[in-house]
Every structure is written in C-alpha cells, then in structure tokens.
DSSP file (Angstrom, degrees, kcal/mol; ACC not computed):
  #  RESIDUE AA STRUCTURE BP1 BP2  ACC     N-H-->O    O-->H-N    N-H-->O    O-->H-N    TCO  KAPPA ALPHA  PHI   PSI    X-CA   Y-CA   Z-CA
    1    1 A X              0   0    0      0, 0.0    26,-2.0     0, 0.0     2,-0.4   0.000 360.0 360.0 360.0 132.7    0.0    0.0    0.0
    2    2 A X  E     -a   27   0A   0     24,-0.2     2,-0.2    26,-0.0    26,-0.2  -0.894 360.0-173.8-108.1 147.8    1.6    3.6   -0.9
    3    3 A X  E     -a   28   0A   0     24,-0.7    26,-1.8    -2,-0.4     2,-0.4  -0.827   6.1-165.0-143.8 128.7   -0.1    6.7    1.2
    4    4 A X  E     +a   29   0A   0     -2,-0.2     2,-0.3    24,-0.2    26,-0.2  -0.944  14.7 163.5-123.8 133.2    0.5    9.8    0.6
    5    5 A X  E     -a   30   0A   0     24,-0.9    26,-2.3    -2,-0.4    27,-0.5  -0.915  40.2-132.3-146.0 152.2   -0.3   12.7    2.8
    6    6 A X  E    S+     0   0A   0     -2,-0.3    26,-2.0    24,-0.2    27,-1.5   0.987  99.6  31.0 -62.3 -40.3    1.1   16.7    3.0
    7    7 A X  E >> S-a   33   0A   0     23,-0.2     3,-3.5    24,-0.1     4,-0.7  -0.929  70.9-132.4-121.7 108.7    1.4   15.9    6.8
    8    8 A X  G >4 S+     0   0    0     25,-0.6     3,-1.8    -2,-0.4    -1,-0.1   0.813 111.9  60.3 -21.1 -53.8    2.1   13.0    9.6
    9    9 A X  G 34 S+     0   0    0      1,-0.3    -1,-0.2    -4,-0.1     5,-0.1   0.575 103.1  46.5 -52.4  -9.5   -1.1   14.6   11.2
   10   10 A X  G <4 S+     0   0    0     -3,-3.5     2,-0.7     2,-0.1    -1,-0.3   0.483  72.7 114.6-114.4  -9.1   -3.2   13.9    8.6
   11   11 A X    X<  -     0   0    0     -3,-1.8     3,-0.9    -4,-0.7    -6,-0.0  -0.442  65.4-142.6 -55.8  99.5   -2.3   10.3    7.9
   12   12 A X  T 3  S+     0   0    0     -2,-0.7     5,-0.1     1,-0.2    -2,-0.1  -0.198  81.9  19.5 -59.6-177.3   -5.9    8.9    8.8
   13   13 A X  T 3> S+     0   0    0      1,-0.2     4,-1.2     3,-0.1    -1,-0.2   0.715  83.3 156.8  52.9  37.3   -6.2    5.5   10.6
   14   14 A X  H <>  +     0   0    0     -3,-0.9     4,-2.3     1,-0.2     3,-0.2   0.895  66.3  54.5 -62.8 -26.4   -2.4    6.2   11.6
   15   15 A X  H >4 S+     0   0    0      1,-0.3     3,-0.7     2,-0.2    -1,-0.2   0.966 112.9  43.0 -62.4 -56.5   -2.6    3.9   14.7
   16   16 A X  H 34 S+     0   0    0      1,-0.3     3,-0.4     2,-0.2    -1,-0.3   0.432 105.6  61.7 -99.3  -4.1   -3.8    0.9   12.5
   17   17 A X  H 3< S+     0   0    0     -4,-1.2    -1,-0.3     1,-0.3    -2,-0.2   0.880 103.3  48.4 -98.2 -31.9   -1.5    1.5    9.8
   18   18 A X  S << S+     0   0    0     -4,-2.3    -1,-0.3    -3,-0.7    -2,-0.2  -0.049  95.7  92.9 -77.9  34.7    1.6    0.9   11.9
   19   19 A X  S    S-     0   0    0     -3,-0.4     2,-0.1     1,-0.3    -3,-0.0  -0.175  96.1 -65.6 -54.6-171.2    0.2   -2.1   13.2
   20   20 A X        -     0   0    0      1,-0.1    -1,-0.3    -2,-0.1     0, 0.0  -0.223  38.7-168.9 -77.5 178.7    0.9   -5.4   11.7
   21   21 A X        -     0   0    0     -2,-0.1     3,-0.3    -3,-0.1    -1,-0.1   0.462  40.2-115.0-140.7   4.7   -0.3   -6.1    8.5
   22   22 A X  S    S-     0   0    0      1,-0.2     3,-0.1     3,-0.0    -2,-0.0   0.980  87.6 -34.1  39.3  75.2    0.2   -9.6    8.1
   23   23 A X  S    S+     0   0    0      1,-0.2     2,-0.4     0, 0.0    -1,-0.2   0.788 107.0 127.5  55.8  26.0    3.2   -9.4    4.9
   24   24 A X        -     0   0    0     -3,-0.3     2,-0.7     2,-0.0    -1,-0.2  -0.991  53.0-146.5-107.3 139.8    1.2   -6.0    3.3
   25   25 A X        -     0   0    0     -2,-0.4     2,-0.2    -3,-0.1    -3,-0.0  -0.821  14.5-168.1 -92.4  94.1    3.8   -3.4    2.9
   26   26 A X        -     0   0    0     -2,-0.7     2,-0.4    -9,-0.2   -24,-0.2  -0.492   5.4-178.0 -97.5 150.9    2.8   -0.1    3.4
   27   27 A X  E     -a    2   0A   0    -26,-2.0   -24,-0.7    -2,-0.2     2,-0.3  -0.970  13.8-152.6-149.3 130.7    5.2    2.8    2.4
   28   28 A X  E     -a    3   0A   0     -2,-0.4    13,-0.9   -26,-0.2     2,-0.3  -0.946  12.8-159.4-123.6 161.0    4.3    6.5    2.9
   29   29 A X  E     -ab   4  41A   0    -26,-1.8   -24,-0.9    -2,-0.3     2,-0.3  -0.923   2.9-162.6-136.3 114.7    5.1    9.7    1.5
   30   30 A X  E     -a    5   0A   0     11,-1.2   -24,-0.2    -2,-0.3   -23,-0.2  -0.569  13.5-174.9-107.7 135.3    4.7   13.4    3.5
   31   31 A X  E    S+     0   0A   0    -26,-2.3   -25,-0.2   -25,-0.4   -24,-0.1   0.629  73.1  25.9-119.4  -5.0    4.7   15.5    0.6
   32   32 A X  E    S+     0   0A   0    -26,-2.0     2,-0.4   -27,-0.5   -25,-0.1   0.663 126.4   9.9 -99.0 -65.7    4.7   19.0    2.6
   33   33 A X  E     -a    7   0A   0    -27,-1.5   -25,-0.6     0, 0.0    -1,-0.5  -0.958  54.5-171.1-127.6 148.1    6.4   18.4    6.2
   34   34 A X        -     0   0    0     -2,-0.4     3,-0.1   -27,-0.1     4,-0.1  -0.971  23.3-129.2-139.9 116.0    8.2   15.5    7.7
   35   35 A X    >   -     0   0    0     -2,-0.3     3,-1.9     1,-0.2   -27,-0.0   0.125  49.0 -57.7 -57.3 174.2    9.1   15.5   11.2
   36   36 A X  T 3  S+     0   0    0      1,-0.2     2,-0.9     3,-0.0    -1,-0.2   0.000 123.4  12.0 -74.1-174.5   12.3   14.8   12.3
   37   37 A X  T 3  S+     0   0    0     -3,-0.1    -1,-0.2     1,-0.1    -2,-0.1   0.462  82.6 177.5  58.0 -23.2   14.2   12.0   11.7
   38   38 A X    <   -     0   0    0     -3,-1.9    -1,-0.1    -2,-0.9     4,-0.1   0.153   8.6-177.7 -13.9 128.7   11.3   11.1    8.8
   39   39 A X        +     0   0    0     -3,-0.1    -1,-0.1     2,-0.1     3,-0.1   0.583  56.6  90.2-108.9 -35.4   12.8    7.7    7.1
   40   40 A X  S    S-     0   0    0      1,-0.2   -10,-0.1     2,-0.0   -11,-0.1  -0.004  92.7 -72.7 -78.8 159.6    9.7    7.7    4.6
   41   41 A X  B     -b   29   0A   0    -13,-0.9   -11,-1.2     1,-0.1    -1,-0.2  -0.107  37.7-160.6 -44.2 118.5    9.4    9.4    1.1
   42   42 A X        +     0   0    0    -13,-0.3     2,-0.2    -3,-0.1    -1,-0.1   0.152  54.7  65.5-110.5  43.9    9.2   12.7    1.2
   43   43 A X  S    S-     0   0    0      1,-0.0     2,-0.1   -11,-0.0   -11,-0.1  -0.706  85.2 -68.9-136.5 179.2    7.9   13.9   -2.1
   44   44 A X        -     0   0    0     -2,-0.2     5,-0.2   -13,-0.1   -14,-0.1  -0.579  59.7 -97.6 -91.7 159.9    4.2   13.7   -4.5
   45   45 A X        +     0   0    0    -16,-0.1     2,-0.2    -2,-0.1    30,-0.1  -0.387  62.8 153.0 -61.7 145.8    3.3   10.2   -6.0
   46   46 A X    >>  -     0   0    0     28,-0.1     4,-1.6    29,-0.1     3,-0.8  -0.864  62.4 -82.2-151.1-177.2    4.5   10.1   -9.5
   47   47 A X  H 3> S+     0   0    0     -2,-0.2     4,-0.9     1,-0.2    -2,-0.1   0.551 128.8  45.6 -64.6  -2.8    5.5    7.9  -11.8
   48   48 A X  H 34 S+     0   0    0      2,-0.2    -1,-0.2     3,-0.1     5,-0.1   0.874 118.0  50.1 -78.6 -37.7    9.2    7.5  -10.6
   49   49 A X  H X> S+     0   0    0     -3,-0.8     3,-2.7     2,-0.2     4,-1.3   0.986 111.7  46.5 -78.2 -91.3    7.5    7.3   -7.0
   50   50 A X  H >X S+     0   0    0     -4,-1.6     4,-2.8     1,-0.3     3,-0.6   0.809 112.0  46.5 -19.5 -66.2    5.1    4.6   -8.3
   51   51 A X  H 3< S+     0   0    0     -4,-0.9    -1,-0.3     1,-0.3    -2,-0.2   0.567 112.2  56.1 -78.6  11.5    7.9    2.2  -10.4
   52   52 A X  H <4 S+     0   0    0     -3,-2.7    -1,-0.3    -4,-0.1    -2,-0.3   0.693 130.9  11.1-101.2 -35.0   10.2    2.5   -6.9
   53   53 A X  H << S+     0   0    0     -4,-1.3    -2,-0.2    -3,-0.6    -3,-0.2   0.721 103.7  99.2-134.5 -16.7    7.1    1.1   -4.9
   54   54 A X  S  < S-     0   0    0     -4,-2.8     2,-0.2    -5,-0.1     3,-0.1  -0.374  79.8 -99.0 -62.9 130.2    4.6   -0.2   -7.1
   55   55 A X        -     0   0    0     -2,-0.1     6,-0.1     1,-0.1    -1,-0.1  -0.463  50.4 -93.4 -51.3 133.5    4.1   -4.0   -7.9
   56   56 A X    >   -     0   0    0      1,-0.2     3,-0.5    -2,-0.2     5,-0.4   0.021  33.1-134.1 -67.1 146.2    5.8   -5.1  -11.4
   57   57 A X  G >  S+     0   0    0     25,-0.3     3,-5.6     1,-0.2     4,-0.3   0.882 103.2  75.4 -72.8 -26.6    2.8   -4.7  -13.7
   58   58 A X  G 3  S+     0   0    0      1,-0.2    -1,-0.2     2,-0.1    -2,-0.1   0.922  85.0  64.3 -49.5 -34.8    3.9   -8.3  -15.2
   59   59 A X  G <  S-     0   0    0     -3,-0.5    -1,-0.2     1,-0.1    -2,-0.1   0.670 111.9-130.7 -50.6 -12.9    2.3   -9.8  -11.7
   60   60 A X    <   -     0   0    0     -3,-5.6    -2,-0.1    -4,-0.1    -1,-0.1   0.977  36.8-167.7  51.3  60.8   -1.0   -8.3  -13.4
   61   61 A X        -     0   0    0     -5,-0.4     2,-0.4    -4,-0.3    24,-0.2  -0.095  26.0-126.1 -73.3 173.2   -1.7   -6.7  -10.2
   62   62 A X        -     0   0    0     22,-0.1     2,-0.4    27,-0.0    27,-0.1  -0.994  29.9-158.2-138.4 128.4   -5.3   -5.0   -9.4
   63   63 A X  E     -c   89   0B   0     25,-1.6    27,-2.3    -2,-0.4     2,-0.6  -0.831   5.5-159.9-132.5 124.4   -4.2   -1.2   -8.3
   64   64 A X  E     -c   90   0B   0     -2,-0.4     2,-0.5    25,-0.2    27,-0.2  -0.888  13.0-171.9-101.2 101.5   -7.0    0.9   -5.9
   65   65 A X  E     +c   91   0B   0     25,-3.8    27,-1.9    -2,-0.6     2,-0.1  -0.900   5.2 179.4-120.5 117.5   -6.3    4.8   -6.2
   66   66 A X        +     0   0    0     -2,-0.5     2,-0.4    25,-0.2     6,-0.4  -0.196  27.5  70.0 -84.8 171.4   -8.2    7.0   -3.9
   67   67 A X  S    S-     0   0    0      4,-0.1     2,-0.4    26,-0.1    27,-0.2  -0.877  83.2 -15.0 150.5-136.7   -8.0   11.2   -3.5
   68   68 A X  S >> S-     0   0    0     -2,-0.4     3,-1.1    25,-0.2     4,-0.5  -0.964  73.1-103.6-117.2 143.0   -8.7   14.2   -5.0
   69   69 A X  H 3> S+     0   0    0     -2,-0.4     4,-5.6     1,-0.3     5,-0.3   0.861 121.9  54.0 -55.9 -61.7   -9.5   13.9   -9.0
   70   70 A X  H 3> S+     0   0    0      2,-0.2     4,-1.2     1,-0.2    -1,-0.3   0.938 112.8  44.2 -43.6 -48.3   -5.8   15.4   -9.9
   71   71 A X  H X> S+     0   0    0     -3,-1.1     3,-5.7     1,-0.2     4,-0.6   0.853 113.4  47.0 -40.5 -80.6   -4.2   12.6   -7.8
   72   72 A X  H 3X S+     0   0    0     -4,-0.5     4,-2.2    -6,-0.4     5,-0.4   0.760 118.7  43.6 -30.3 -51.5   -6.3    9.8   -8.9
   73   73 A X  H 3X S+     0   0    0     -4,-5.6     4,-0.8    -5,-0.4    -1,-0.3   0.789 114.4  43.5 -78.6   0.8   -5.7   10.9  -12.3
   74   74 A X  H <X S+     0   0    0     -3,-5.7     4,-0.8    -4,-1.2     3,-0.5   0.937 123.6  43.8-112.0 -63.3   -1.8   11.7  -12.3
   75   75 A X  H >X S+     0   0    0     -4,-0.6     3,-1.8     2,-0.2     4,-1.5   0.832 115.8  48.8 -16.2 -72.8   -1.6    8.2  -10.1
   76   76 A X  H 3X S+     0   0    0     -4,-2.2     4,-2.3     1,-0.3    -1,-0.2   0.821 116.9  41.2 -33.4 -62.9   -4.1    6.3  -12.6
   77   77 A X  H 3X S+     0   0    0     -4,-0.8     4,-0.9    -3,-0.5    -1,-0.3   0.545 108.6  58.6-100.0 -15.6   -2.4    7.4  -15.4
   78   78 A X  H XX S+     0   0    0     -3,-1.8     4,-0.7    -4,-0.8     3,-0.5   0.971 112.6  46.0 -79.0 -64.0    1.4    6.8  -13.8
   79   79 A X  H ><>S+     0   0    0     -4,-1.5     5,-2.5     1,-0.2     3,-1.3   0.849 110.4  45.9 -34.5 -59.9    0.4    3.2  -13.4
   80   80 A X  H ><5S+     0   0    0     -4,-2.3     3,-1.5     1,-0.2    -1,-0.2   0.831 107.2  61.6 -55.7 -27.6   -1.3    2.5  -17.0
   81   81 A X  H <<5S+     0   0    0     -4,-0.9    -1,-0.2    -3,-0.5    -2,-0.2   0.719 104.9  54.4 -96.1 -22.5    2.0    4.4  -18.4
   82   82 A X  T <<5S-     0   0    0     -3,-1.3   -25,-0.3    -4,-0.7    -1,-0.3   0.319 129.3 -89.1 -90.4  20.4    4.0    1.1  -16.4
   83   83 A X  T < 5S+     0   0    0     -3,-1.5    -3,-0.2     1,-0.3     2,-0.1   0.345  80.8 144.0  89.4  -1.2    2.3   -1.4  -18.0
   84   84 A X      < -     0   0    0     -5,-2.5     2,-0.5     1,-0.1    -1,-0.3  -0.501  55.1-111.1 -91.6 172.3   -0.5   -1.9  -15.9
   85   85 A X    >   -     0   0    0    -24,-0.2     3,-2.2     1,-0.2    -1,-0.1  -0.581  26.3-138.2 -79.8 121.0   -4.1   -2.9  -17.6
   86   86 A X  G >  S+     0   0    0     -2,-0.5     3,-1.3     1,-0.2    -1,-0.2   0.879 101.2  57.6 -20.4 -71.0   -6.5    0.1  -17.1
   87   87 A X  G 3  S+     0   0    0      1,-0.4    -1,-0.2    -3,-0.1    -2,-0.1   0.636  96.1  59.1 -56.9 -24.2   -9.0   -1.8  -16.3
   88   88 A X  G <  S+     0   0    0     -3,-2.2   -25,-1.6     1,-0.2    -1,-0.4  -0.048  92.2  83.0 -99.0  33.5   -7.3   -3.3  -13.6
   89   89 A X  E <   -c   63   0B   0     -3,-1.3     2,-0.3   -27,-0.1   -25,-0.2  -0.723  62.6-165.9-154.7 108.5   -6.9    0.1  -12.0
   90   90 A X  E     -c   64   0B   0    -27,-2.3   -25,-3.8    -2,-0.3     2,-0.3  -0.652   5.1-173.3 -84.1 130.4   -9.8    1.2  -10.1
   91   91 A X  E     -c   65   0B   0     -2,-0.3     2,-0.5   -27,-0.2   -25,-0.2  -0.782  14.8-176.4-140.0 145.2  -10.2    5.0   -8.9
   92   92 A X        -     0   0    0    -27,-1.9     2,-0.2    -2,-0.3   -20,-0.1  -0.955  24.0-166.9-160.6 129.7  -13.1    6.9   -6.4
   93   93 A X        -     0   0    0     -2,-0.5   -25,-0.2   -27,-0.1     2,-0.2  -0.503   3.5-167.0-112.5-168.6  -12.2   10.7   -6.4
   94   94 A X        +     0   0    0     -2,-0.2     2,-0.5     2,-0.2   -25,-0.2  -0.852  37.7  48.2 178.9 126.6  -13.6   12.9   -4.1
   95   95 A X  S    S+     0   0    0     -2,-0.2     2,-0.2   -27,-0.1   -27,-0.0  -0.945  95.2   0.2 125.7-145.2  -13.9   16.6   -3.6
   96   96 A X        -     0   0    0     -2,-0.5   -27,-0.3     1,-0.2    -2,-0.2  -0.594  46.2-159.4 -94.3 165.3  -15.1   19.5   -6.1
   97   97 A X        -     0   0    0     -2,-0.2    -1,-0.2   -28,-0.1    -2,-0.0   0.325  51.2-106.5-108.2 -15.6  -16.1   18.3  -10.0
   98   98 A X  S    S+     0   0    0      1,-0.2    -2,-0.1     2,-0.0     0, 0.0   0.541  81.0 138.8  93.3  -6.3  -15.5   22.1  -11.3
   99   99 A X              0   0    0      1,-0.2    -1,-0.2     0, 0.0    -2,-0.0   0.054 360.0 360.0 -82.9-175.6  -19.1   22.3  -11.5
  100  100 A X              0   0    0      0, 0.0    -1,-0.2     0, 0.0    -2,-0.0   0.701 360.0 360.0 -77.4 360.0  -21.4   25.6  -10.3
C-alpha cells in the first residue's frame, strides 16, 4: 500500500496502519512536512515514485487509487503508463467536480 499525505497529522487510521499487516507493505510519503528523523518518502506520487514502490505490472496486479480527481488521475495514469491494464486500476475521487 503507498499513502501519501502533505502531513504525519493527517495520515488517517495512523494507529492501525503501523500495526501489523500480516506481509502487506505499506510505504508513505509526506509531501509538505516531515518530522524529524522522517525515514519515509518525502515527495508527491509520480511515476518515478510509483515504479520505486509499485508491484511489477507483469504480476497483473489490481491497483485501488483514492484522493482528490488530480491525484487519482496523475496516479491512474502513472500506473497504465507502467504497464499496468487500465482496467485493472480502479479509482473513487472525491472533492469538487469544477461544477457551479
């Protein structure tokens, strides 16, 4: 799992995501501030970001991308652009549509 958030404070469900995970690897990225000592990425998903942490598309993986429309689509589109199948990358945006 990659998540990426401007701030540690804003990483929801932070308690349960440093728990165990039973072998799923979760990797974050603070893309504004990083406290000290930060070990994790500290920059926005992109597609360099993505082929450093992303599953090889040969596995045919099935890819969930959450956010705000620009993520979802700059993610989405980072993925298809590594070989993975569109179809096998599923997206829920959230937040304004540009509409009145």
């Amino acid at each position: 799992m990659l998540y990426s958030a401007r701030t540690l404070s804003e990483v929801i469900y932070r308690d349960e995501l440093d728990g165990q995970h039973d072998g799923v690897e979760i990797t974050c990225t603070l893309t504004r501030e990083q406290p000290a000592g930060w070990t994790g990425y500290a920059r926005r998903v992109d597609r360099a970001l993505l082929a450093e942490t992303a599953w090889p598309a040969g596995k045919n993986p099935l890819a969930f991308v959450c956010g705000p429309t620009s993520f979802v689509e700059t993610v989405a589109a980072g993925l298809v652009a590594l070989g993975y199948e569109p179809g096998r990358v599923k997206t829920e945006r959230f937040g304004g549509t540009g509409g009145p």
